[in-house]
C-alpha positions in Angstrom: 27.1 5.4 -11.9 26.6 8.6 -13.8 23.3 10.8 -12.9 21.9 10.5 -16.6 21.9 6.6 -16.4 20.0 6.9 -13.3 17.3 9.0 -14.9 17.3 6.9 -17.1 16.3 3.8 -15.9 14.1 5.7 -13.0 12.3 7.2 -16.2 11.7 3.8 -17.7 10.7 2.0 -14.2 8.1 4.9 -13.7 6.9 4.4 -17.1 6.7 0.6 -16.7 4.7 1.1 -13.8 2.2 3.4 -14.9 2.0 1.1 -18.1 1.1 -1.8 -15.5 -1.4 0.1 -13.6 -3.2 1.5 -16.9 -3.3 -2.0 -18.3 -4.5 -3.8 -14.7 -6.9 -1.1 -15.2 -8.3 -1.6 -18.4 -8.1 -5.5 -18.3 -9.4 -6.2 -14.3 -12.9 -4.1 -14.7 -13.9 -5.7 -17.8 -13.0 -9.2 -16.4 -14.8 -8.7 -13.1 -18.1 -7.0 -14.6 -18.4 -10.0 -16.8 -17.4 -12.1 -14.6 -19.5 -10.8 -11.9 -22.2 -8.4 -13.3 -22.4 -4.7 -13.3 -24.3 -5.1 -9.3 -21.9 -7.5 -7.6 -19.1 -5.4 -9.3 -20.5 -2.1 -7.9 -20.9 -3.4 -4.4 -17.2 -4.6 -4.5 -16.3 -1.4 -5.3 -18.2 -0.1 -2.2 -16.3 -2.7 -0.1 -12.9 -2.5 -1.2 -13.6 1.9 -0.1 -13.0 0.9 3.7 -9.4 -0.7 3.3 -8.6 2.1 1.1 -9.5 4.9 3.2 -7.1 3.1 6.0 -4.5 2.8 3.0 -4.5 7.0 3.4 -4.4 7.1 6.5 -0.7 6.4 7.5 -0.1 9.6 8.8 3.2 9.9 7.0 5.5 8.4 10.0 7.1 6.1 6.9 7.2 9.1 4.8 9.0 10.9 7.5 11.1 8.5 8.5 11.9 7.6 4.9 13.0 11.3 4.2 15.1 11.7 7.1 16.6 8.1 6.9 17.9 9.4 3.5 19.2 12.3 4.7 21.1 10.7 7.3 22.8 8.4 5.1 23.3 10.7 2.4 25.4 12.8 5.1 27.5 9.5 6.4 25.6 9.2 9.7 25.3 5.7 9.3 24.6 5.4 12.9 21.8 8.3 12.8 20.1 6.1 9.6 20.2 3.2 11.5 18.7 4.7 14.6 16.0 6.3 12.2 15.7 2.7 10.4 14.9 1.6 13.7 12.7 4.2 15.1 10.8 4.1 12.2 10.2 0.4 11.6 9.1 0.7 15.7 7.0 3.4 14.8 5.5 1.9 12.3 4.9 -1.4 13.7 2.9 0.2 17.0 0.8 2.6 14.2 0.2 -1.0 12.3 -1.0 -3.1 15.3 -3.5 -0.3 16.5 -5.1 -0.2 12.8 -5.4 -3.6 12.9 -7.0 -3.6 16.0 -9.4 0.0 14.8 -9.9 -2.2 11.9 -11.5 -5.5 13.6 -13.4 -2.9 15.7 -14.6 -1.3 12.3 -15.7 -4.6 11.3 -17.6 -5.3 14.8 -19.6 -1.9 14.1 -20.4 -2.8 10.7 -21.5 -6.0 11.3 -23.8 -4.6 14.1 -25.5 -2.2 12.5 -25.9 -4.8 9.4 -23.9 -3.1 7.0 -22.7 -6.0 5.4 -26.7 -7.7 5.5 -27.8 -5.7 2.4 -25.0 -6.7 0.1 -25.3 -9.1 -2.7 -22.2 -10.1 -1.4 -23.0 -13.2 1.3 -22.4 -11.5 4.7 -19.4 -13.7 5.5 -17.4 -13.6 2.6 -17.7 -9.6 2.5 -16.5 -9.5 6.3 -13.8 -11.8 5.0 -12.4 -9.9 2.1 -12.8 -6.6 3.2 -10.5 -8.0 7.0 -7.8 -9.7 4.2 -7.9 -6.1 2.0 -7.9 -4.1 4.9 -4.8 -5.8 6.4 -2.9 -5.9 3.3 -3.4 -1.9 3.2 -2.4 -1.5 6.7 0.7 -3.5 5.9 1.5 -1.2 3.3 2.5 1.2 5.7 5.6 -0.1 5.5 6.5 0.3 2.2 7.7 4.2 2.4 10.5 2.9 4.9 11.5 0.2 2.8 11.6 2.4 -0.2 14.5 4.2 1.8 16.5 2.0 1.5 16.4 1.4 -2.2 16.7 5.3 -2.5 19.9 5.5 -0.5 21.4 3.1 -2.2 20.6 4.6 -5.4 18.2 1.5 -6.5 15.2 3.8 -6.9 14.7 1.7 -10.4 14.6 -1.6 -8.9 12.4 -0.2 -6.2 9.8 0.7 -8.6 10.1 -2.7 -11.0 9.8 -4.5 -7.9 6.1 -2.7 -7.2 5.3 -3.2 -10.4 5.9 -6.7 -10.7 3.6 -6.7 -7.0 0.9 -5.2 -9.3 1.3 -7.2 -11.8 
């Protein structure tokens, strides 16, 4: 497949998904501050800033193991890219389970020091959704790694439609 197709549809995946995170943008914060008032809203907003400090907080082992996985296969080590698959997904598992459990802990502390007893949001249900957001960031972890893949073998397009059609 010739480089300029490539850019090509990279180019137009990237530009679909910025089109799908402009538009979930502009149509989710209208819906929920109707639906759930400017307050409620706000405090969701303050919620939903726990998982997403834990979303940043990787520590690039996916990104690093990404990179080098690609270089490995883009030089014919196979066998090196599959070691590095491997490491990597082990790597990434351990780095997982232990923000899962810093995350429960998190929770406990909160909880304790009624963080959650001053919401508008009932106690319960906040504890809830911020455990199920916090999770689905953690899991994101793997995502760089999986990326890899896509990237070496020259799917980067279908890579990126397939996160957009996850945001969508």
């Amino acid at each position: 497949m010739s480089v300029r197709k490539n850019l090509v549809r990279n180019g137009l995946a990237s530009t679909l998904q910025k089109i799908v995170k402009i538009l979930e943008q502009l149509l989710l914060i209208p819906f929920f501050i109707s639906a759930w008032g400017a307050g409620y809203y706000g405090e969701w907003l303050t919620l939903t800033i726990i998982p997403t400090i834990i979303g940043f907080s990787d520590l690039g082992f996916g990104t690093a193991a990404a990179n080098v996985f690609v270089l490995k296969y883009a030089s014919n080590d196979k066998q090196g890219a599959s070691n590095i698959a491997a490491g990597g997904l082990l790597s990434i598992t351990f780095i997982v389970l232990v923000s899962i459990i810093l995350s429960i802990i998190l929770i406990f502390i909160c909880s304790h020091f009624h963080v959650f007893d001053k919401s508008l949001i009932v106690k319960e249900q906040a504890i809830l959704a911020v455990s199920f957001l916090m999770v689905a960031r953690i899991i994101c972890f793997y995502q760089q790694l999986y990326e890899a893949y896509f990237r070496a073998a020259r799917k980067v397009a279908l890579s990126i439609n397939l996160q957009s059609i996850y945001s969508v």
